[in-house]
C-alpha positions as CSV (number, residue, x, y, z in Angstrom):
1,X,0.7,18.9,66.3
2,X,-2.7,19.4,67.9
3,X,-4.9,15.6,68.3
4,X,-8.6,15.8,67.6
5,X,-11.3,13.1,68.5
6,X,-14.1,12.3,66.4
7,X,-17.3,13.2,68.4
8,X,-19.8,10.5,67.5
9,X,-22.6,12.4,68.6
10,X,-22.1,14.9,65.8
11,X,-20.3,12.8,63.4
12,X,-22.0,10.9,60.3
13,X,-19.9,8.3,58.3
14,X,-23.0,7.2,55.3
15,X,-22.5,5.3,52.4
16,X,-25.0,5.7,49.2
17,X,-25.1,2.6,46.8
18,X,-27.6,2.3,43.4
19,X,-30.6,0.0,44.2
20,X,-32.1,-1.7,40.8
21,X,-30.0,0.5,38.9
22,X,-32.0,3.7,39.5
23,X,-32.7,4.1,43.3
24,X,-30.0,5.3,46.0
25,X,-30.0,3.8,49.5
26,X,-28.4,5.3,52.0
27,X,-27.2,3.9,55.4
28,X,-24.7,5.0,58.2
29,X,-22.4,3.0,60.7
30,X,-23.2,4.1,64.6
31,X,-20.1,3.3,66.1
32,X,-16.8,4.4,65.7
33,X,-13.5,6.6,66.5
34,X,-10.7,8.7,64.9
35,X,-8.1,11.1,65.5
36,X,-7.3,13.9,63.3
37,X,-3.9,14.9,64.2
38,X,-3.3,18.6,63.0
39,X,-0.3,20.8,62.7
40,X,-1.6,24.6,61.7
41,X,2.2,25.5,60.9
42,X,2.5,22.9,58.1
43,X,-1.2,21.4,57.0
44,X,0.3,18.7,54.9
45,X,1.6,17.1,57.9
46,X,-1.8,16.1,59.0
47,X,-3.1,12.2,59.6
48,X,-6.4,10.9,59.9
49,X,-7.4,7.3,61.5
50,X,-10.2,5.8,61.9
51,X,-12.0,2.7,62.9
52,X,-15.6,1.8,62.2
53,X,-17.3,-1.6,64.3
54,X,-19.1,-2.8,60.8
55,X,-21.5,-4.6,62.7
56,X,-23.0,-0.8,64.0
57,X,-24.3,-0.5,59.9
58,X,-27.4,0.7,60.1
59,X,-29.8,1.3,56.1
60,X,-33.3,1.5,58.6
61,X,-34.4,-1.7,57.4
62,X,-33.3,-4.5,59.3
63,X,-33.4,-7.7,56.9
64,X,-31.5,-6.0,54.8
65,X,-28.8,-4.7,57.6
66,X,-28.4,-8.5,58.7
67,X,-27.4,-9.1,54.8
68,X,-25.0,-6.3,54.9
69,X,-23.3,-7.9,58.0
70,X,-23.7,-11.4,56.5
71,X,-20.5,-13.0,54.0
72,X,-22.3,-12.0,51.3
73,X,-21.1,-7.9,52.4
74,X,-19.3,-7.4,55.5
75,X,-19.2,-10.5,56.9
76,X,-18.8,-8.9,60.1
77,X,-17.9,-12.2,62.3
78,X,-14.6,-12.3,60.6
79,X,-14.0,-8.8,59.9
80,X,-15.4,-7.1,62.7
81,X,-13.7,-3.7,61.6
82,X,-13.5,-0.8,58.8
83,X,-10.4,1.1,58.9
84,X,-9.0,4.4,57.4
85,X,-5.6,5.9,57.7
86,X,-4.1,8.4,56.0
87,X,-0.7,8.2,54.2
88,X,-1.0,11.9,52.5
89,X,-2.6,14.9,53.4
90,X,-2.8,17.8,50.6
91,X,-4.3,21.4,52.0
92,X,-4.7,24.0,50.0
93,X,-7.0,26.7,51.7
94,X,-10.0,25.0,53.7
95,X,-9.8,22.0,51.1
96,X,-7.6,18.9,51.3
97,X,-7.7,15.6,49.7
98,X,-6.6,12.7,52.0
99,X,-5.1,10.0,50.6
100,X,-5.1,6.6,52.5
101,X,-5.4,3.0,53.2
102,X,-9.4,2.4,53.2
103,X,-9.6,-2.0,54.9
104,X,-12.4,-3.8,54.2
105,X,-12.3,-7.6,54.5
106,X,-8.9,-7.0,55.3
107,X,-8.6,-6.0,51.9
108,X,-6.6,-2.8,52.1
109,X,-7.1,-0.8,48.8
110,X,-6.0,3.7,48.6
111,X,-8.4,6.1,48.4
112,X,-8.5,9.9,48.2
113,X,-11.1,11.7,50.1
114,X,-12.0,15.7,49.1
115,X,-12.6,16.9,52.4
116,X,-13.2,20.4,53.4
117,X,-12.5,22.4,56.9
118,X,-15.8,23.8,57.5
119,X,-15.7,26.1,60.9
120,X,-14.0,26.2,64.4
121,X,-15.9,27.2,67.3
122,X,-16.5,26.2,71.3
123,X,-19.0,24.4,72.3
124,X,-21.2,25.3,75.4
125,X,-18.9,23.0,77.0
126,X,-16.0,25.7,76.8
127,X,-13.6,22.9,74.2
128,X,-12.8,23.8,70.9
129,X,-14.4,21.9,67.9
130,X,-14.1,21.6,64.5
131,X,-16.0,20.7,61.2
132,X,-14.9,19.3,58.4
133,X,-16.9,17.2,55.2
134,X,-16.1,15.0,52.8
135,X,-16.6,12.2,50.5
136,X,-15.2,9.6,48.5
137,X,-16.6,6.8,45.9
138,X,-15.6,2.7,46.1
139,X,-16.0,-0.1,44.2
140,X,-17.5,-2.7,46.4
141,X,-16.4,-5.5,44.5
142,X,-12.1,-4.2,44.9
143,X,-12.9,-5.1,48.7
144,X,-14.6,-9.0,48.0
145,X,-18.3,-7.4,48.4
146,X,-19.7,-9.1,45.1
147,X,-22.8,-10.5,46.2
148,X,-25.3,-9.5,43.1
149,X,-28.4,-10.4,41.2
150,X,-28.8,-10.0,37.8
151,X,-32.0,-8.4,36.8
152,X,-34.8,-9.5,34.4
153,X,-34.6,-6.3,32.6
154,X,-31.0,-6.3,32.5
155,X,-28.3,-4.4,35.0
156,X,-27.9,-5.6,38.3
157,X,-29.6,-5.4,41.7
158,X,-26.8,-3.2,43.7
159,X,-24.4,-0.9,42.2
160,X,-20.3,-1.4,42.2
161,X,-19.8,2.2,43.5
162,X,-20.4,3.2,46.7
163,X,-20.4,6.6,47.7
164,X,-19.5,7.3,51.3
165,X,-20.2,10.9,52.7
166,X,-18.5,12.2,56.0
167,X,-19.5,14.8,58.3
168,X,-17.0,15.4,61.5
169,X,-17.1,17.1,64.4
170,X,-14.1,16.7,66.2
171,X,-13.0,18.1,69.7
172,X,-9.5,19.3,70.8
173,X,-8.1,16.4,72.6
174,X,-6.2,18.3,75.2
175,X,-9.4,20.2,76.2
176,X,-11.4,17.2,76.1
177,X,-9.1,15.5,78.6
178,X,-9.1,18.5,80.6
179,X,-13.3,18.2,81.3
């Protein structure tokens, strides 16, 4: 079983939600870690784990980040983390779909990500990396995020589903350790 390590500097974990019912707004969290562990010989025996700070949520606008980290969203003073970890892996070529515990709030809910093995290479660095995408869709309010306004015209302010969009680099822990 070989252990990968996310590589933050070339790792994106977004999320997309609906803004006024018709607008998408996108925003990413800076700061996090995972290990892919990875057994070439059987593929299903993979895991995946990782932990996001929520506080590191970043949508470009900052009044609007403080609400996400406020108790209306995150409420990132009580629930400081986001975690993932898988309980299934299903490959099947370079495609897989990861089923898992997805904790938010310390509300655990399963998801399945469709994730797909996109290359292996080395870096200039001489240690072996791997890409891999994915995504997955949420409903906010499963994990205690309700926080809403109703608008005039009808619908709501921010959408239920959240759609969160990974794309990992990870490096070869051995030869990582090895630098």
């Amino acid at each position: 079983m070989a252990t990968w390590n996310l590589d933050k500097t070339h790792t994106s974990i977004e999320f997309v939600a609906t803004h006024m019912m018709f607008t998408r707004v996108r925003g990413k969290f800076e700061d996090f870690s995972g290990v892919i562990s990875y057994d070439p010989a059987n593929p299903n025996a993979s895991s995946v784990e990782v932990t996001i700070q929520a506080a590191s949520i970043n949508s470009g606008v900052t009044d609007r980040d403080n609400h996400l980290k406020s108790p209306d969203f995150l409420d990132v003073a009580n629930f400081p983390t986001i975690t993932f970890k898988s309980t299934k892996v299903e490959v099947s070529g370079d495609k897989a779909k990861i089923h898992g515990d997805l904790t938010i709030r310390n509300v655990t809910r399963p998801v399945v990500i469709e994730a797909e093995a996109v290359g292996q290479g080395v870096n200039p660095w001489g240690m072996k990396v791997a890409g891999f995408s994915g995504s997955t869709k949420i409903n906010r309010e499963d994990y205690g995020l309700t926080w809403n306004v109703v608008l005039e015209a009808g619908g709501v302010l921010v959408s239920k589903e959240i759609t969160i969009n990974l794309d990992v680099q990870a490096v070869l822990a051995a030869e990582a350790a090895a630098v």
